[in-house]
MITI-593442 format. One line per 4 residues: number of its first residue (from 0); for each residue x, y, z of N, C-alpha, C. Coordinates in pm, whole numbers, plus 50000, padded with zeros to 5 digits. Last residue first. Layout:
// MITI-593442
NUM	X/Y/Z/X/Y/Z/X/Y/Z | ...
END
This chain:
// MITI-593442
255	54810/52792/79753/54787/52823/79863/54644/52828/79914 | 54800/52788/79463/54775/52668/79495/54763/52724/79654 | 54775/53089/79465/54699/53023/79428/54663/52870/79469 | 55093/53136/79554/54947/53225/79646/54789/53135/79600
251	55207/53023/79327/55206/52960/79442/55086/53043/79557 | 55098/53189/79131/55078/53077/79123/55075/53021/79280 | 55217/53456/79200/55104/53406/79178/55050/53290/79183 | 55504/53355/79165/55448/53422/79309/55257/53392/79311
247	55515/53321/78921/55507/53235/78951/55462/53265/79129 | 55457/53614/78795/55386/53479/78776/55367/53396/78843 | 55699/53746/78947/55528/53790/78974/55425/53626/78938 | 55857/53618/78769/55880/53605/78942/55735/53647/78992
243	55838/53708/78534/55847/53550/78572/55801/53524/78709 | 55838/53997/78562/55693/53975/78511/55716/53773/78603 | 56133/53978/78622/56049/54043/78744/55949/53970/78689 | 56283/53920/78396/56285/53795/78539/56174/53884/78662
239	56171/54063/78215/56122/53987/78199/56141/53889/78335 | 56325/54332/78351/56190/54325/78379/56148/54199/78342 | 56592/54206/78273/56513/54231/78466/56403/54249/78429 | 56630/54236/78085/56627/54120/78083/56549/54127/78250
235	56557/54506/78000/56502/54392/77969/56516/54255/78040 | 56841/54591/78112/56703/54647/78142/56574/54530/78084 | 56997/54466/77930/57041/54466/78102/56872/54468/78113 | 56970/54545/77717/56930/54401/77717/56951/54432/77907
231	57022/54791/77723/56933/54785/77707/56860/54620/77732 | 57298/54788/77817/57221/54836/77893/57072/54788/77852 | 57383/54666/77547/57434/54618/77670/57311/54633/77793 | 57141/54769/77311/57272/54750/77357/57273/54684/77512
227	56952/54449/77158/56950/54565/77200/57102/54607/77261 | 56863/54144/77136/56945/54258/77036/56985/54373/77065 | 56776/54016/77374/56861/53952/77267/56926/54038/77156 | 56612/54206/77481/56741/54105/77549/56799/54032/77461
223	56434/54291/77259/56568/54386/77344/56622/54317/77399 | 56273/54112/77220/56390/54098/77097/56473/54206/77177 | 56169/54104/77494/56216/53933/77468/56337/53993/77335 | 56022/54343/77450/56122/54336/77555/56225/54201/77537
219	55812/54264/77260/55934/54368/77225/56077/54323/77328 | 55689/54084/77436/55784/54024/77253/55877/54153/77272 | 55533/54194/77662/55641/54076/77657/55769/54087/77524 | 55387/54408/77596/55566/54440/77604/55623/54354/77632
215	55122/54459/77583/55149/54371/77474/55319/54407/77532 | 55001/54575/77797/54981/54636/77604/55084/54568/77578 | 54935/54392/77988/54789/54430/77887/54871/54525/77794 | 55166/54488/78120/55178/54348/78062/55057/54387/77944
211	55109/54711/78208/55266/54705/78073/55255/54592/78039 | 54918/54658/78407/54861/54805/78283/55021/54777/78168 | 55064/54474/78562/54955/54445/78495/54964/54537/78365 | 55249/54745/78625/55318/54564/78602/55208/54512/78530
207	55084/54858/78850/55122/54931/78665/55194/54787/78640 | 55024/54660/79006/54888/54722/78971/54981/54805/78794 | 55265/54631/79153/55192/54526/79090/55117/54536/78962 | 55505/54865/79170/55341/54842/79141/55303/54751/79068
203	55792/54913/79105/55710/54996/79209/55576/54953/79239 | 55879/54726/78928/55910/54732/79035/55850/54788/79134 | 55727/54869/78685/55709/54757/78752/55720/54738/78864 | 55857/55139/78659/55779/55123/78697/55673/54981/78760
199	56120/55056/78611/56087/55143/78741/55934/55141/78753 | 56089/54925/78396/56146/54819/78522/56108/54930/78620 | 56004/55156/78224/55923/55004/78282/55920/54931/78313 | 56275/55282/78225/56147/55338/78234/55988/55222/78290
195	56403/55113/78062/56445/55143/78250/56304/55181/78263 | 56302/55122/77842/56293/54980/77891/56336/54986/78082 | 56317/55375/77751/56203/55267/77745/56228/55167/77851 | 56606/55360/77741/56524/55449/77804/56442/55372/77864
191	56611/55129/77546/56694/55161/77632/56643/55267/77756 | 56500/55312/77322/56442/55119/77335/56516/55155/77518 | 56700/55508/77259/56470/55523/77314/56466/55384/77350 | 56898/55425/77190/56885/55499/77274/56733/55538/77356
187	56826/55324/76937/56878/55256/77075/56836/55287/77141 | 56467/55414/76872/56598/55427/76857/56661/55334/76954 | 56177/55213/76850/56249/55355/76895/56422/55354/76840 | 55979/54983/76881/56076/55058/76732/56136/55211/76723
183	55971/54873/77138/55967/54793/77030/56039/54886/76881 | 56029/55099/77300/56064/55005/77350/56077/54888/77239 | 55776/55258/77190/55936/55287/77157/56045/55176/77180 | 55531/55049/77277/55609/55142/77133/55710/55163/77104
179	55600/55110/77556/55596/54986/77502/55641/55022/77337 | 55549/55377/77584/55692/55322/77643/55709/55214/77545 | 55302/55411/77528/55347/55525/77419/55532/55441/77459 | 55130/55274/77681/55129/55242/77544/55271/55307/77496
175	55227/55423/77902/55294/55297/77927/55252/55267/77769 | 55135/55723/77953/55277/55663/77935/55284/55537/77896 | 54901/55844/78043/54862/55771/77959/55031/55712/77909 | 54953/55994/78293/54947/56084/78155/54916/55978/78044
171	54945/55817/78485/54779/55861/78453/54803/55979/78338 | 55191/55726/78438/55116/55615/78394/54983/55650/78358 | 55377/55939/78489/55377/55875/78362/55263/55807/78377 | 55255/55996/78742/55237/56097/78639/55245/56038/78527
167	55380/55797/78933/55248/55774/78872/55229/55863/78785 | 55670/55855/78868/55596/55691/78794/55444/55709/78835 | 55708/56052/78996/55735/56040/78838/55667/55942/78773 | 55630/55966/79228/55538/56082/79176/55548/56101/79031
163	55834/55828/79266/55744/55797/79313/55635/55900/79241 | 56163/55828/79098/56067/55894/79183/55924/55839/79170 | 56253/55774/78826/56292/55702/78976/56292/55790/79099 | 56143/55903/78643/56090/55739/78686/56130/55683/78823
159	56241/56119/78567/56214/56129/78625/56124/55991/78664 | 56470/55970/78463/56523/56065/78550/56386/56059/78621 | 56271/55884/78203/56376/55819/78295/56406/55843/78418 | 56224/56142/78090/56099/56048/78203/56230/55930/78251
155	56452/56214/77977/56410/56304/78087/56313/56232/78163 | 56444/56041/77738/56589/56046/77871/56539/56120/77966 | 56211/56056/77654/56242/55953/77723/56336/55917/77778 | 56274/56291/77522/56170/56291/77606/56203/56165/77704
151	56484/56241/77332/56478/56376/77463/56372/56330/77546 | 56395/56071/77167/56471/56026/77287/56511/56145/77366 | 56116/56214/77074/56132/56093/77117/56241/56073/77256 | 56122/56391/76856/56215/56455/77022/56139/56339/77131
147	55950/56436/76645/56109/56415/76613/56208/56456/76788 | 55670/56402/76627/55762/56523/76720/55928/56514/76717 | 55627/56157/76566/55611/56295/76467/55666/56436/76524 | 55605/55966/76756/55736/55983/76674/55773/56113/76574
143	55524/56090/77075/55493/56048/76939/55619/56073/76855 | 55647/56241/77291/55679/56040/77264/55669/56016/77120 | 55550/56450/77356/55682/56446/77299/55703/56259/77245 | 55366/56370/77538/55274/56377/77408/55436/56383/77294
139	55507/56328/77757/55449/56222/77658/55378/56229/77546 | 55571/56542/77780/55672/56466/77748/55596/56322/77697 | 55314/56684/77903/55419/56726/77741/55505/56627/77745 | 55260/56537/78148/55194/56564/78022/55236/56617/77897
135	55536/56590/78291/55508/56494/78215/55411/56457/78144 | 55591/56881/78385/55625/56819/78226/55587/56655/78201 | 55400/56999/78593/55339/56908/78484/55438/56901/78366 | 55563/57070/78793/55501/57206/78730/55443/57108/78630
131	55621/56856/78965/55509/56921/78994/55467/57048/78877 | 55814/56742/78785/55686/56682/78770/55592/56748/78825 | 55999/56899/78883/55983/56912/78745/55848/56857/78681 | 56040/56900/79162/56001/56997/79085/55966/56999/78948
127	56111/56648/79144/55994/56676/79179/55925/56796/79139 | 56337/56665/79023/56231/56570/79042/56107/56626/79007 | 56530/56829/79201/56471/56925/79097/56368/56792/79022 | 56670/56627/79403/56579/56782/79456/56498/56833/79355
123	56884/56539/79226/56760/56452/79301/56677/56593/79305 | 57003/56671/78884/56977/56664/79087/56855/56646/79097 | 56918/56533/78680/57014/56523/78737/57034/56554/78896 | 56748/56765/78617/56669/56668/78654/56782/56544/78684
119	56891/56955/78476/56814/56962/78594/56794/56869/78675 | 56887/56816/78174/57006/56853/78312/57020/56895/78446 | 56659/56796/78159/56699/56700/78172/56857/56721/78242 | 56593/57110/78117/56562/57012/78197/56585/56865/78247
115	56725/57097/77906/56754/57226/77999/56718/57162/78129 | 56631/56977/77696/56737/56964/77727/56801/57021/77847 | 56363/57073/77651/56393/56921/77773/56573/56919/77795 | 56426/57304/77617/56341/57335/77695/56393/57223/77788
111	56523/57284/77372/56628/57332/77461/56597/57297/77558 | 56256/57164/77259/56452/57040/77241/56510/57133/77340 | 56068/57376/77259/56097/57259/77282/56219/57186/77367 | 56265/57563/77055/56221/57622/77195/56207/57479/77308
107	56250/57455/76847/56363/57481/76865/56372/57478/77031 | 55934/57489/76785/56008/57276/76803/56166/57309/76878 | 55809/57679/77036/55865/57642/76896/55915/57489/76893 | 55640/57581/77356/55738/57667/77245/55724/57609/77142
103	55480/57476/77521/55393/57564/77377/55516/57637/77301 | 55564/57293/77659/55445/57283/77616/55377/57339/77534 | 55830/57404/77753/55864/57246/77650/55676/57258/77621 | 55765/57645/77848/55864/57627/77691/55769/57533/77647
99	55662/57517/78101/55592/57582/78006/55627/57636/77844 | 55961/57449/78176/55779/57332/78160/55729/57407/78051 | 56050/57691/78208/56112/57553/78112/56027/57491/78091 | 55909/57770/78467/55891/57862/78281/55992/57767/78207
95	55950/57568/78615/55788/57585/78583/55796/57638/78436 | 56192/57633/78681/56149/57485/78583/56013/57501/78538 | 56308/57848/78774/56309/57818/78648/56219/57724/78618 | 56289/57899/79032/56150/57902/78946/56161/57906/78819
91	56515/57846/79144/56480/58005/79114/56373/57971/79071 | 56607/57576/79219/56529/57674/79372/56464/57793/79323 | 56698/57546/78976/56609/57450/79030/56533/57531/79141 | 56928/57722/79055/56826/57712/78893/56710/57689/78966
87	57068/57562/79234/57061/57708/79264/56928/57724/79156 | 57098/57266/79177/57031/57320/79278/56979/57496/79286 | 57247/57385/78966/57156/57263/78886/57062/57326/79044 | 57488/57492/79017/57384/57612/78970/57267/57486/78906
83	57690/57289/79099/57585/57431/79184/57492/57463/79143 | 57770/57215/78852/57710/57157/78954/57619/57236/79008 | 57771/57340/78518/57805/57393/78642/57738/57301/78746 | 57521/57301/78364/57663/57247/78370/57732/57201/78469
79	57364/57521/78404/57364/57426/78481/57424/57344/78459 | 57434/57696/78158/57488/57750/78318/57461/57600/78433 | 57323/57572/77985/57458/57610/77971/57519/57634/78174 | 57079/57616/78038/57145/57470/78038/57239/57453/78019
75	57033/57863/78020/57007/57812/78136/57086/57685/78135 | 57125/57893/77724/57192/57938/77862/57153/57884/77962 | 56876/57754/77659/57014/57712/77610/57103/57766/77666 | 56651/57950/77776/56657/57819/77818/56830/57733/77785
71	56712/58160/77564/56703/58175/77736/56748/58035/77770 | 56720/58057/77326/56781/58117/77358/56862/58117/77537 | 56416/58066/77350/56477/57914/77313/56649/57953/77359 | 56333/58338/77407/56273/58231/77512/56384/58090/77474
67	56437/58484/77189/56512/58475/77311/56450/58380/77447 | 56264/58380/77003/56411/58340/76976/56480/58392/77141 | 56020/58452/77065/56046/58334/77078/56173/58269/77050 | 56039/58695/77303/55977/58641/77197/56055/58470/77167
63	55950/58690/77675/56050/58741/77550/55961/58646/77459 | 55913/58618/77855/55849/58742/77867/55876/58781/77727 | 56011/58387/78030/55870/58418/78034/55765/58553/77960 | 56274/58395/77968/56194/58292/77936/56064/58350/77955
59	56313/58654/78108/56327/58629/77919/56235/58497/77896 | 56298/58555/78369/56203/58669/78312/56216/58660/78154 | 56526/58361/78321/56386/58328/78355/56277/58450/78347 | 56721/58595/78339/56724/58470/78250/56569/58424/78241
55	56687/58721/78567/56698/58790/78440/56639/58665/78342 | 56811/58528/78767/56647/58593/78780/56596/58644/78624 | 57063/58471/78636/56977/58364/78634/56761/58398/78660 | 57273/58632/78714/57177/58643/78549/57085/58549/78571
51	57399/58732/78878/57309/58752/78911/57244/58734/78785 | 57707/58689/78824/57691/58833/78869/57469/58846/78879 | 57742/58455/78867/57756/58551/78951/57762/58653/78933 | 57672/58356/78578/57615/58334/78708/57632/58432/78840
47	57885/58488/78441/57732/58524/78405/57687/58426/78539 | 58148/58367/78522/58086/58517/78562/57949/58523/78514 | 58061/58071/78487/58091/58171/78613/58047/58293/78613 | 58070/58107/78173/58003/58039/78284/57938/58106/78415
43	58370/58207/78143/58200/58298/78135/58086/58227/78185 | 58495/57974/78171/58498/58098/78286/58390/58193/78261 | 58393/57840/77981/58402/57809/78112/58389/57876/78197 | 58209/57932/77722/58350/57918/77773/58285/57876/77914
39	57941/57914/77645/58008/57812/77593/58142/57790/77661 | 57887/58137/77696/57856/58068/77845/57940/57967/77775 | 57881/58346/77487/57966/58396/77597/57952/58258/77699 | 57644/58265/77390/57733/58216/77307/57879/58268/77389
35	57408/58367/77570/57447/58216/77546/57578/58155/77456 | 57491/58664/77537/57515/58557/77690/57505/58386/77645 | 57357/58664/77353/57516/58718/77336/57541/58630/77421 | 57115/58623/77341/57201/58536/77257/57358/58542/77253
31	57039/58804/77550/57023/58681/77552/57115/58583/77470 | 57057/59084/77380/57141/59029/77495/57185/58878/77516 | 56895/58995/77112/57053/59016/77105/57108/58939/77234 | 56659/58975/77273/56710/58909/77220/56844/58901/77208
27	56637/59267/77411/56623/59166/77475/56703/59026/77432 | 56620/59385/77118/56737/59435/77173/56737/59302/77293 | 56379/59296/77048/56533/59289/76988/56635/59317/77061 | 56212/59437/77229/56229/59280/77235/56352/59243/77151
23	56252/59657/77475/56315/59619/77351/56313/59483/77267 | 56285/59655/77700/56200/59678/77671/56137/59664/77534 | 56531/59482/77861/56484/59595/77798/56355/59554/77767 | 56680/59274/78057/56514/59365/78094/56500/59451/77988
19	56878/59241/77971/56783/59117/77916/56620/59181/77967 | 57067/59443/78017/56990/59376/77908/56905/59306/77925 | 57150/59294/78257/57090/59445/78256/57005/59437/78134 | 57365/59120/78114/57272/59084/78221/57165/59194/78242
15	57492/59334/77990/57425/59238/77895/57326/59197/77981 | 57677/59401/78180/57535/59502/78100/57455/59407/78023 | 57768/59192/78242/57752/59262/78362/57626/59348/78275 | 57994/59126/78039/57831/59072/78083/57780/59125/78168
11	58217/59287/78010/58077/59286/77904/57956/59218/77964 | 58436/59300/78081/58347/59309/78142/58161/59334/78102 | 58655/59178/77899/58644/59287/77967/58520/59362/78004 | 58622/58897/77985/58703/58973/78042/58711/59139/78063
7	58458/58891/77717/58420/58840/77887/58503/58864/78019 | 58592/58915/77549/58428/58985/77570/58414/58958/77736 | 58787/58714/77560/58829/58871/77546/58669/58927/77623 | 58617/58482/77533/58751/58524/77630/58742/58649/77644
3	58531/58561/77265/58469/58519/77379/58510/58537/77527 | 58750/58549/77087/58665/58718/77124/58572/58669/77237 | 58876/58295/77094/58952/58398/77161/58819/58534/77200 | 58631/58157/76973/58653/58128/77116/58740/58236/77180
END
């Protein structure tokens, strides 16, 4: 942590940033990795943002091999820490080349990719952006359990659930089997997800409320209000008083 300080003081990123255009794919690399292990501090933070690394940054993502593409992205998510730079990122055309990571990087490349994005996806504004470049066709294929990046995926469709465009992308990417699933044998932390994930979408649409009832998420949801953490029984327990309240709404429209 002291040579970090030091490196960064005495004015080392400024070329490093310059770096990241070589031509050099090693050499590209190096830069990249220097800058991500220089961002861990605080104040390098800062200075690698201002002095203009973020255009740089996103050309590596798009241009570099595959240790400075995973690399790239773990700075990016380093730097969006930083409040500001979640809107500033978000406006550069990062998310499209983060999308495109999380769809054909490495498994390493991947995990930074949503991680990078899920910090993004923290400011309202970057939503949309994130669903318009299509991560929610990779994030659900991220669902399967064989991808070992389950609850990355399903902390980032969360975020993006409570948007209008998030909840239909999940549902015509084929989402709601793959929710129900986790929702029944995911991690806490995935059951929990899961389970906001299909109160937002309930809530929004009669019509997806049906498509979560037809795969079967009464039982799972019934053992999450009774076992699950705090939040997770929270989340459960609303969607089961929503499905009740639909029922019985039904009913009475019927005897009507």
């Amino acid at each position: 942590m002291g040579n970090r300080i030091i490196i960064g003081h005495c004015g080392a990123i400024e070329p490093l940033v310059s770096l990241l255009y070589s031509e050099v794919k090693l050499t590209q690399e190096h830069a990249v990795t220097a800058l991500l292990n220089l961002s861990i501090n605080e104040d390098n933070k800062a200075m690698i943002a201002e002095v203009g690394a973020i255009e740089p940054l996103i050309y590596v993502l798009k241009s570099g091999n595959a240790g400075a593409k995973e690399n790239s992205a773990a700075t990016l998510f380093s730097l969006s820490v930083l409040e500001e730079y979640k809107a500033k990122i978000g406006r550069s055309g990062a998310v499209k080349a983060l999308v495109d990571l999380l769809g054909s990087g490495t498994v390493r490349g991947k995990k930074d990719a949503a991680t990078a994005l899920f910090n993004l996806s923290i400011f309202h504004e970057n939503k949309a952006r994130i669903v318009q470049a299509g991560a929610v066709k990779y994030l659900v294929e991220l669902m399967d359990p064989a991808t070992g990046m389950v609850d990355k995926a399903a902390a980032l469709l969360a975020n993006l659930s409570t948007i209008a465009q998030g909840r239909l992308a999940i549902v015509q990417e084929g989402g709601i089997p793959l929710l129900v699933e986790v929702a029944e044998t995911g991690s806490q932390r995935g059951k929990e997800n899961a389970a906001s994930i299909l109160l937002q979408l309930c809530i929004d649409s009669p019509k997806f409320c049906n498509l979560v009832l037809q795969e079967g998420a009464v039982p799972p949801l019934v053992a999450l209000s009774q076992s699950g953490t705090p939040r997770a029984k929270e989340k459960a327990q609303q969607l089961l008083n929503h499905f009740r309240n639909q029922r019985e709404g039904a009913k009475r429209r019927g005897k009507s």
